[in-house]
Each structure stands twice: as structure tokens, then as C-alpha cells.
C-alpha positions as CSV (number, residue, x, y, z in Angstrom):
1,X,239.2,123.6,-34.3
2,X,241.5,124.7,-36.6
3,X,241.8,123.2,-39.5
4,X,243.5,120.0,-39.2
5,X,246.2,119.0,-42.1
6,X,245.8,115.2,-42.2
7,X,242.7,112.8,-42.8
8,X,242.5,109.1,-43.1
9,X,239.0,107.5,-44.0
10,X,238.1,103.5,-43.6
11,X,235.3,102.3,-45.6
12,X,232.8,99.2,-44.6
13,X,230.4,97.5,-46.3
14,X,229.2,97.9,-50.2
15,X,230.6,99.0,-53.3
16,X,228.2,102.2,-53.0
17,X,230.1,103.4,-49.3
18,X,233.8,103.4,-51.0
19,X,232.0,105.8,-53.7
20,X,230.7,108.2,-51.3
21,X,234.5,108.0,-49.2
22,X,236.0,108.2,-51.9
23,X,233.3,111.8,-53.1
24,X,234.1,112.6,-49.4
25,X,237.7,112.3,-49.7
26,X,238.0,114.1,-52.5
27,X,236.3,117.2,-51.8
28,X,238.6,117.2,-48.4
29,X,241.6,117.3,-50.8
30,X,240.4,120.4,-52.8
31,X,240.3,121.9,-49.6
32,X,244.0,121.5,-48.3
33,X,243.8,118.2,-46.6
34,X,246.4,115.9,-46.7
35,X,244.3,112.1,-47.4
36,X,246.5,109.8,-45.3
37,X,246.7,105.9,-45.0
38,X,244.3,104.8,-42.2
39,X,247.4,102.2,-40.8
40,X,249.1,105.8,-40.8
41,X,248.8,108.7,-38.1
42,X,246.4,111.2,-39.1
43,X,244.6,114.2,-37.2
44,X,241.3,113.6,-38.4
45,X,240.1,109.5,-39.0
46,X,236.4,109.2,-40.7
47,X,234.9,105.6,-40.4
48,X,231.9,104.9,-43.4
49,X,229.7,102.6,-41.9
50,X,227.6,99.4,-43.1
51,X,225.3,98.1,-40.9
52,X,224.0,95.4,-43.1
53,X,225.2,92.7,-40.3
54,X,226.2,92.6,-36.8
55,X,229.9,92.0,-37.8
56,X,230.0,95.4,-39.7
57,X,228.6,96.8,-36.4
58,X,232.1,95.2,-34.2
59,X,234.2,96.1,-37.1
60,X,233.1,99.9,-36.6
61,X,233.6,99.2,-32.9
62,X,237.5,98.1,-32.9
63,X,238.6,100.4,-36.0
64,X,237.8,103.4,-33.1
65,X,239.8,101.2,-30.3
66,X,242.7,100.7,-32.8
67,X,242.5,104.4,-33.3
68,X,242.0,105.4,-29.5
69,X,245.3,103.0,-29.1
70,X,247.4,104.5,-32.0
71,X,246.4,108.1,-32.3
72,X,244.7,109.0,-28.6
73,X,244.8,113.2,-29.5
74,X,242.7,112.6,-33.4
75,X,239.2,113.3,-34.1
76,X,237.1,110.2,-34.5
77,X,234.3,110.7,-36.9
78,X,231.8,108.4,-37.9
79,X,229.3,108.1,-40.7
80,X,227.8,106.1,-42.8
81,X,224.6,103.5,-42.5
82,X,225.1,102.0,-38.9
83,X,225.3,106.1,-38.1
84,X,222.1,106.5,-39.1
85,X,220.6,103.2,-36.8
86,X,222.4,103.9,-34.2
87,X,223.8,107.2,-33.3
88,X,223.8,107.4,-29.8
89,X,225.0,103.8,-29.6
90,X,228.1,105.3,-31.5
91,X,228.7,108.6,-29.6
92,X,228.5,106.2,-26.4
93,X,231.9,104.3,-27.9
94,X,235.1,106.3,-26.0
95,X,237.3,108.1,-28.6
96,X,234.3,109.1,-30.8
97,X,233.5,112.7,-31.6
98,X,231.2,113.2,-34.6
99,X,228.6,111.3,-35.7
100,X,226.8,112.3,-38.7
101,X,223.6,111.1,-40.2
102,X,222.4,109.9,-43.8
103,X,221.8,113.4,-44.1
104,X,224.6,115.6,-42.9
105,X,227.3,113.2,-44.6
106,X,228.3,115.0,-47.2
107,X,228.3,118.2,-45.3
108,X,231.4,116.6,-43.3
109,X,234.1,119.9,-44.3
110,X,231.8,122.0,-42.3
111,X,231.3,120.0,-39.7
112,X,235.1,119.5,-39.0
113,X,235.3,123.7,-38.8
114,X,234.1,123.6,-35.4
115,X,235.0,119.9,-33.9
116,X,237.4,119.9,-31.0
117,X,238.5,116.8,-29.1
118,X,237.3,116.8,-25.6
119,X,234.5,117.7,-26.4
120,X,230.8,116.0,-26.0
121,X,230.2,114.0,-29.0
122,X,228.2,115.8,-31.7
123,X,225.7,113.7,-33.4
124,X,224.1,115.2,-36.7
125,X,221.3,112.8,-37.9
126,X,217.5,113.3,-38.6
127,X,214.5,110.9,-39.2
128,X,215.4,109.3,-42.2
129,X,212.1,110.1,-43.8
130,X,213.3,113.5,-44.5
131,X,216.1,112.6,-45.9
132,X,215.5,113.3,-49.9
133,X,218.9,114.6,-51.0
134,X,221.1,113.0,-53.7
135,X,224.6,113.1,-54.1
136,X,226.2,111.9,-57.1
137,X,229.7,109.9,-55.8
138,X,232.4,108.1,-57.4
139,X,235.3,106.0,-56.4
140,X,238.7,107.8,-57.7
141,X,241.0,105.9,-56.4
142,X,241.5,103.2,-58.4
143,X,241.5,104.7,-62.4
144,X,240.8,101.8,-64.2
145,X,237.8,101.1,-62.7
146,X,235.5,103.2,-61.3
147,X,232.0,102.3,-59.3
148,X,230.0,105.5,-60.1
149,X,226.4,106.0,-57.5
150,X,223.8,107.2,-59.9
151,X,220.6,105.8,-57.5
152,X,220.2,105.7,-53.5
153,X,217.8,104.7,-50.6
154,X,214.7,101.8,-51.2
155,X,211.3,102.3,-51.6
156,X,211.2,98.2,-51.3
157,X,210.6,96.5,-47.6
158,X,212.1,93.2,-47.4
159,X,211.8,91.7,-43.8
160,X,215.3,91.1,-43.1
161,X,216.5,94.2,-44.3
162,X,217.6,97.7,-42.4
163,X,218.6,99.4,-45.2
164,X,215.5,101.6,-46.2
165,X,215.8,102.4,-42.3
166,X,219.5,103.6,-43.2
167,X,219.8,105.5,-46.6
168,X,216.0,106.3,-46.8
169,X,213.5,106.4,-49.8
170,X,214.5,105.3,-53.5
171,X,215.9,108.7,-55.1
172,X,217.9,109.0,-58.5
173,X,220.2,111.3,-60.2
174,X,219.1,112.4,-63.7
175,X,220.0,111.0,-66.8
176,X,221.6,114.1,-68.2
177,X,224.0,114.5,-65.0
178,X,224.7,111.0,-65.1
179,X,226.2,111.2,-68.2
180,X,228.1,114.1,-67.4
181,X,229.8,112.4,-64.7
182,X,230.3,109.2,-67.2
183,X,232.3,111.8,-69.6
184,X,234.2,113.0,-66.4
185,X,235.5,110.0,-65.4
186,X,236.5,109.0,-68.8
187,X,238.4,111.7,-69.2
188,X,239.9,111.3,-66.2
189,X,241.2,107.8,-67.9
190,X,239.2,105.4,-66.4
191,X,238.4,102.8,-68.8
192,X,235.3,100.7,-66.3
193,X,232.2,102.2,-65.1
194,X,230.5,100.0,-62.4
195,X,226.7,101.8,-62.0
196,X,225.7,101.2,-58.6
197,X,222.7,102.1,-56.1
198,X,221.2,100.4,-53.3
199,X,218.3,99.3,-55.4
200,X,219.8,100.1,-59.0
201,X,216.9,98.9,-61.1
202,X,214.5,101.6,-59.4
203,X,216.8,104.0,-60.9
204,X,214.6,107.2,-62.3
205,X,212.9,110.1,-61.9
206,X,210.5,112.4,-63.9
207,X,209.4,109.8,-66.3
208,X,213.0,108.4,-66.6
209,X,214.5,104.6,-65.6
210,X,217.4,102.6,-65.9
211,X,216.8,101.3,-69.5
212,X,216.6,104.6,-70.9
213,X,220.2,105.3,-68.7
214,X,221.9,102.3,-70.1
215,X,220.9,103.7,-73.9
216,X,221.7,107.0,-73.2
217,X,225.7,106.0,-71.7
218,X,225.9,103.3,-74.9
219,X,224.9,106.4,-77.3
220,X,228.1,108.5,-75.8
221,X,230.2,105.9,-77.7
222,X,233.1,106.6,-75.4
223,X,236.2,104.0,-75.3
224,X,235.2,102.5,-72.1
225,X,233.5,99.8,-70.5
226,X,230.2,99.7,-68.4
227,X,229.0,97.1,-66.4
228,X,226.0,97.0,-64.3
229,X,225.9,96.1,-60.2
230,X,223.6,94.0,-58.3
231,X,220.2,94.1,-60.0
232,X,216.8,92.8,-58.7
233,X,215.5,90.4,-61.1
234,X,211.8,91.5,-61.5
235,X,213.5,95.1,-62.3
236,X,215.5,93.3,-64.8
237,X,213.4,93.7,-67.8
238,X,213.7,91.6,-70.9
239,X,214.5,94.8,-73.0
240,X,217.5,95.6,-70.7
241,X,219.0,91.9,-71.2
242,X,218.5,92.6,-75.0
243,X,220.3,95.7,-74.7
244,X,223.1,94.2,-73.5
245,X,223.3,91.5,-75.4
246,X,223.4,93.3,-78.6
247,X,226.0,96.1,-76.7
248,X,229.6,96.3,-77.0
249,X,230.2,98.7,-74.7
250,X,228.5,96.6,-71.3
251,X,229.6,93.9,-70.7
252,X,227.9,90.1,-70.0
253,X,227.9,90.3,-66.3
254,X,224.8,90.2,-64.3
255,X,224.6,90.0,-60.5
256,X,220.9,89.1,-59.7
257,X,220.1,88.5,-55.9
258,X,218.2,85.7,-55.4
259,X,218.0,85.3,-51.5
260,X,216.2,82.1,-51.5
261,X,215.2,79.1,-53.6
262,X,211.9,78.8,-51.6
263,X,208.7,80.4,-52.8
264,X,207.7,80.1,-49.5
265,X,210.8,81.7,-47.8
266,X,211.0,84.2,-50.4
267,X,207.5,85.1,-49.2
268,X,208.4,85.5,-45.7
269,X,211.3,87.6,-47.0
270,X,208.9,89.5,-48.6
271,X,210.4,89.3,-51.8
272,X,208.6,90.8,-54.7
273,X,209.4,87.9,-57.2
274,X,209.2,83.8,-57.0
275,X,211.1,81.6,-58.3
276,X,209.6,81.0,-61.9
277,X,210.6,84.5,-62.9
278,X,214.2,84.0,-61.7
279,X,214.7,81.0,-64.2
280,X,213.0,83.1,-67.0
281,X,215.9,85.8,-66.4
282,X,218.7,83.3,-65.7
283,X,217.3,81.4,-69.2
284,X,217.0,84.6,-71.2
285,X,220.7,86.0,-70.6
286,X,221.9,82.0,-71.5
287,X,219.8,81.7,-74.4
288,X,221.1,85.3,-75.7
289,X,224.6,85.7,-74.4
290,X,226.1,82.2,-73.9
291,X,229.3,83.5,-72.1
292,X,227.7,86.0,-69.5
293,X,229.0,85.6,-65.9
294,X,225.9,85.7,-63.2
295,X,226.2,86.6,-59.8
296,X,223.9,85.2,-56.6
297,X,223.2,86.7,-53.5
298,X,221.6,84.4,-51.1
299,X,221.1,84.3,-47.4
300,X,220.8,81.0,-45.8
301,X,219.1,80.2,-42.1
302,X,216.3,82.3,-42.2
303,X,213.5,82.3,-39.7
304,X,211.7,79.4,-40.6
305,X,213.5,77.6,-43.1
306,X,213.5,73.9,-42.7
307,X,216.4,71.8,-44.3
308,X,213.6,70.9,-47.1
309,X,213.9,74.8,-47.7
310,X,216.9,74.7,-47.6
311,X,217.6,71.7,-50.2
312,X,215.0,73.7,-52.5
313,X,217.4,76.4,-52.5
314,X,220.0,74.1,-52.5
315,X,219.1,72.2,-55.7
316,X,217.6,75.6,-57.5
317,X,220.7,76.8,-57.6
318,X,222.5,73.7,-58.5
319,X,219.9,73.5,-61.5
320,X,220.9,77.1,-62.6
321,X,223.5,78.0,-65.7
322,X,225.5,80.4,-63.0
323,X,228.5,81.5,-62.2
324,X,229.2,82.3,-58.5
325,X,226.9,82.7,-55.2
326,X,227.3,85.4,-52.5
327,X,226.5,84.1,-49.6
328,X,224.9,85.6,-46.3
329,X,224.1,84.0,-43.2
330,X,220.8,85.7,-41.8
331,X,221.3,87.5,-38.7
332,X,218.8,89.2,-36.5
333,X,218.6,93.3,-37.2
334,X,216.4,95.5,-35.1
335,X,212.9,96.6,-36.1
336,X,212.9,94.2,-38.9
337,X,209.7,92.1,-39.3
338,X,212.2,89.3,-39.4
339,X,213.8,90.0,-36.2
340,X,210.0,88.9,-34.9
341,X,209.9,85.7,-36.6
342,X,209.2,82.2,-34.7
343,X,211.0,79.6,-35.7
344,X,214.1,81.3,-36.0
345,X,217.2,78.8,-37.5
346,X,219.6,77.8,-34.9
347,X,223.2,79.3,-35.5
348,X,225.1,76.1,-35.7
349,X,222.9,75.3,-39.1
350,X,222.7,78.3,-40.4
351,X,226.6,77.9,-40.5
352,X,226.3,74.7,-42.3
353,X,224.1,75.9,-45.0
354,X,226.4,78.4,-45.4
355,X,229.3,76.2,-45.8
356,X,227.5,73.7,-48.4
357,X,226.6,76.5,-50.4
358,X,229.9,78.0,-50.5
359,X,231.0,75.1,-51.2
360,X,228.5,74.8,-54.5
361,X,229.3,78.2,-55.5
362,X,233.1,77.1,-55.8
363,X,232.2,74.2,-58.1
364,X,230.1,76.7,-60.0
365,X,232.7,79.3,-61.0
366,X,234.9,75.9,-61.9
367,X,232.6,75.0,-64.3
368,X,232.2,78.7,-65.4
369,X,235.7,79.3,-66.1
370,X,236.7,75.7,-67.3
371,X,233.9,76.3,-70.1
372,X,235.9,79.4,-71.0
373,X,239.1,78.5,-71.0
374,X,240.6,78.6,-74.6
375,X,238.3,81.4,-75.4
376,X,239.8,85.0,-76.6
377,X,238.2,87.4,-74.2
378,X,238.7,91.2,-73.6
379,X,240.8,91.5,-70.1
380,X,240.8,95.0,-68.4
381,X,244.5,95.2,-66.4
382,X,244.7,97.3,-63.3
383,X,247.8,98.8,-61.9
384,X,250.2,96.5,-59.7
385,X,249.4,96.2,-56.3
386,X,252.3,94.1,-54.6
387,X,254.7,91.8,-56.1
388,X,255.6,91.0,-59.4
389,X,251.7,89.9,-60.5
390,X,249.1,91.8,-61.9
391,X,245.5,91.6,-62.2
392,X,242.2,92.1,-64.7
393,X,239.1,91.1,-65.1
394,X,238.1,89.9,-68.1
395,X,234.6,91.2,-70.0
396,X,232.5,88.7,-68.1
397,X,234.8,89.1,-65.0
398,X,236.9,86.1,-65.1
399,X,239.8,87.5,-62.9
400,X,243.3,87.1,-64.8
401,X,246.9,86.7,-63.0
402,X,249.8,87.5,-65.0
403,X,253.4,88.7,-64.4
404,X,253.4,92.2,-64.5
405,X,254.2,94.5,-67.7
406,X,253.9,98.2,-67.2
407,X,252.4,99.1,-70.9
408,X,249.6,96.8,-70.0
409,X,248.1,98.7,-66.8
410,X,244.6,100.2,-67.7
411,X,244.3,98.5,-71.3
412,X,242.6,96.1,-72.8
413,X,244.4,93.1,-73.9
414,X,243.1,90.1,-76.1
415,X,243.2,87.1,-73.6
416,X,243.0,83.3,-74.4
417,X,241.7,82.2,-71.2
């Protein structure tokens, strides 16, 4: 074709996809491409893909309708982890014309050089065992914070889960590009580095891991903040709590997935933890930073849980010191080990264990923030997005409304909560 002027990219799923669109988009722009809202007409629309449940999958499906609808004469392209699954169930959806692989994602420019519409859909993927390339990402658009990809793919097989069949093997940057890219985005002005992976606590290479990362981004003595994505607790090591703790450049937030209360479900899950060692961690952050905000990502209704599973989980978490639950209702994937499973949950419950955990997770962030309020904390504020209000987060991510004031976007402002 030739080369199109406008591109407008839509990003699904996790924190580690709007890195990788926002890497993509990025090198489009250095090579004459005008990025484009996706609401807005474009010639080119790229759609990053989760595929983590069957509502991602739909959501794919009608973001290429609404383009078909809007913008008949664009190139469709789609990428991203449901790509990967399911290519030829993409190139089947009318309006699509690429398709490209875990492995041909970031080779997207070249791709466009030759895409015409009208033509047969082109799908670019390979057997995601060969897939063993890294590429370092970063989300740019937002300047104050910034969620930076330093590790990718899962060596780990949890039943339930596709996304080792999606993004491949556990593979790392190094720790010396890593913190070139830190002293990048810092110059760039960013004062918030998120690190993020699919399985972040596996990060390393070459005799390297994530403890001696954390050290070596603290040592840079930059003025910015780091904080540290989800994390799975038996890769959270005592030493990298202590590190923190004693740190003031990352700050005391955690996000630990849990998935289930349930020794016996977390079996199934094939989990590599139980229970016991999830307190120790939850008891160790408490015991050596009070304040810390912790995250919980749980999925309720798996095959065979019983509602006495469910009540373990239930009153596990309620036992906890933390903060706020994520909450996932399981749903069948294809070629899981779970997907097999008798005694599968039926929908209606799975819906109300979602609810009555949601419904816990409010009353925990209550309790959470009432315990900080009157407390002087370090808020982060980000740029205006509509109205007269802005927003920050605070060090351990209490989120912060206040009427807007120009001089305070991307500082850090003393805050009695």
C-alpha cells in the first residue's frame, strides 16, 4: 500500500499491552504517522488484544464492527494475546486484514508496507515456543506515570490460565538496559515508574533477578518514584519487602495475587504456594511498613469449589490486613487443564461470589483509607483530564480528588489525607 498518513490503536487488557501500544505507537510516529484518536477516522486502526477472558475476546469482536461501520475503506489490524490463540478465528471476522502473532508484533511498520484492503487476510504468527524475543516497551503517553515492561511470557502453568500459551516462555531484559530505559524516561519528566511483566518476580537472566533490579534502579538516586506491579508471593522474597521498606524511592504498594483462600483450590489451580506463606508475606509488609497498600487478585467459581471453599476464601481474606481485592469470575479457556474439570461452578454462583467479595473489598479499602486519613502522605498529581478536578495517587495509592491547579500537575505535593 502506500504508506498510509493516519493510525489509531485500541488497547485491551493489562497494564503490560498499553506499554507495548504505546512502544508500537511510538515507533509509528518516528516514521511519519499521524497517531489519531480511535473514536476518530483514521487509515490504519491496530487493536492489542487480551485474551485473558471471553469478554476481552467480544470486546476485540465489536471494536472491528464499530470500525467496519465508521471507517469501511481502513486497514483493520489485529495483535496482541487473543492473536496469538486464535488467529484464524480473527482473520475469519469481516473488516480484518492483518493479524500478527506474539512474534511478528513489533515488526508491525513493515508489515503495513505491503497491506492493501481487499485483500485476503494476512496472518503472521508462529508456534509460540519459538517465540524468545524481548522487547523492552513503555507507556508515553501519560508523563507522570509511566508503566515500563522489563520481563515477558511464563514459565509457570496454572490451570486456568492461557497466558504462557499467548506471550510464551519467561524471558527478561537485562539489568543494565533496564536502567537505561529508567534514565530515559526520567528525563523525559516522568516522575512514576510502574515495572511490569507478565510474571514480574521471575524477572532475570544470566545469573540476574528482580532483587538485584530493584537495588540497582534505587542506586540511580533519580527524583522519581518506582513502584512494583502484580507480584507472585512465593517470588516475593523477604529481602525484597526489606528493601522496600527501608527505600524511599519505592513506594509501599504491593499487589500480591492470591486466587484462592483454599489450599485445596489453590491446588487444583495449580498454584505454587498455600495459604500459610501468603499470611507470612501479608504479616511481614504490616509488621515493617504499617501504611503499605496491598492489592488481591482472586477468582471466584472455580471448578470445584464448594460454598465451604468459598467461605474459606471468604473469611481468609476478611482475616487479612489488606487493602483492595481484584476480582475475577473464572471462565472456561481452551486447552486449559481447567477447562476439563468436573464439577465445574454454575454461572449464577459464581456471580454471587463475585458480588460478596466485591462487596468485602469495598469495606476493605474503607477501612484502609479511614486509617489514613489525617496522615501527611506524598501525592503524585497527573495532568487534568476533564472538568475542573484533578487526580493523584498518593505513595501507597490512595487516589486524591482536588480542584485543579496547573503548577501542581506532575509534582509531588505534601497531602493530609
Amino acid at each position: 500500500m502506500s504508506k498510509a498518513t493516519s493510525i489509531a490503536f485500541h488497547t485491551l487488557g493489562c497494564k503490560l499491552n498499553f506499554s507495548e501500544t504505546s512502544a508500537l505507537a511510538s515507533q509509528l510516529n518516528k516514521e511519519g504517522y499521524e497517531q489519531r484518536d480511535f473514536e476518530e477516522k483514521a487509515d490504519i486502526y491496530v487493536i492489542n488484544t487480551c485474551s485473558v477472558t471471553d469478554n476481552a475476546d467480544k470486546e476485540c469482536r465489536q471494536l472491528v464492527r464499530r470500525v467496519q461501520r465508521k471507517s469501511p475503506e481502513s486497514l483493520v489490524v489485529v495483535t496482541g494475546c487473543y492473536a496469538q490463540l486464535k488467529p484464524n478465528e480473527i482473520a475469519s471476522i469481516p473488516g480484518v486484514d492483518l493479524v500478527l502473532g506474539a512474534s511478528a508484533k513489533f515488526d508491525l511498520s513493515s508489515h503495513l508496507q505491503t497491506l492493501k484492503k481487499g485483500d485476503q487476510t494476512k496472518i503472521c504468527s508462529c508456534d509460540i515456543e519459538e517465540v524468545s524475543n524481548f522487547n523492552a516497551s513503555w507507556s508515553a503517553e501519560h508523563r507522570t506515570r509511566t508503566f515500563l515492561k522489563v520481563q515477558d511470557g511464563c514459565d509457570y502453568n496454572c490451570s486456568f490460565c492461557t497466558i504462557p500459551l499467548a506471550r510464551g516462555k519467561s524471558r527478561s531484559d537485562s539489568i543494565k538496559n533496564v536502567v537505561e530505559n529508567v534514565k530515559e524516561i526520567a528525563k523525559a519528566g516522568s516522575k512514576e515508574i510502574i515495572f511490569t511483566g507478565v510474571n514480574l518476580g521471575d524477572f532475570g537472566e544470566n545469573g540476574e533477578d528482580f532483587y538485584q533490579l530493584i537495588q540497582a534502579v534505587d542506586a540511580l538516586q533519580l527524583n522519581i518514584r518506582y513502584r512494583i506491579s502484580s507480584i507472585e508471593p512465593n517470588l516475593l522474597t523477604d529481602e525484597i519487602i526489606q528493601f522496600v521498606a527501608q527505600s524511599k524511592q519505592f513506594m509501599p504498594h504491593f499487589h500480591i495475587p492470591l486466587q484462592s483462600g483454599s489450599d485445596k483450590i489453590l491446588g487444583r489451580m495449580r498454584r505454587r504456594y498455600k495459604r500459610d506463606l501468603y499470611r507470612k508475606r501479608i504479616s511481614l509488609i504490616k509488621e515493617l511498613i504499617p501504611d503499605a497498600c496491598i492489592g488481591v487478585d482472586v477468582i471466584v467459581g472455580f471448578p470445584g469449589e464448594t460454598d465451604d471453599d468459598f467461605m474459606e476464601t471468604y473469611n481468609f481474606l476478611a482475616s487479612l490486613p489488606v487493602s483492595y481485592f481484584h476480582v475475577f469470575t473464572y471462565s472456561e479457556r481452551e486447552n486449559t487443564l481447567a477447562a476439563e474439570m468436573e464439577n465445574e461452578v454454575p454461572i449464577h454462583s459464581r456471580h454471587v461470589r463475585n458480588k460478596r467479595l466485591r462487596a468485602l473489598s469495598y469495606e476493605k479499602q474503607m477501612k484502609f483509607e479511614e486509617e489514613q486519613r489525617g496522615k501527611l502522605r506524598p501525592v503524585l498529581f497527573e495532568k487534568q483530564e476533564k472538568g475542573d478536578l484533578m487526580e493523584g495517587y498518593s505513595d501507597n495509592y490512595i487516589r486524591i480528588t482536588t480542584p485543579y491547579r496547573n503548577e501542581w500537575v506532575n509534582q509531588v505535593i505534601e497531602w493530609r489525607v
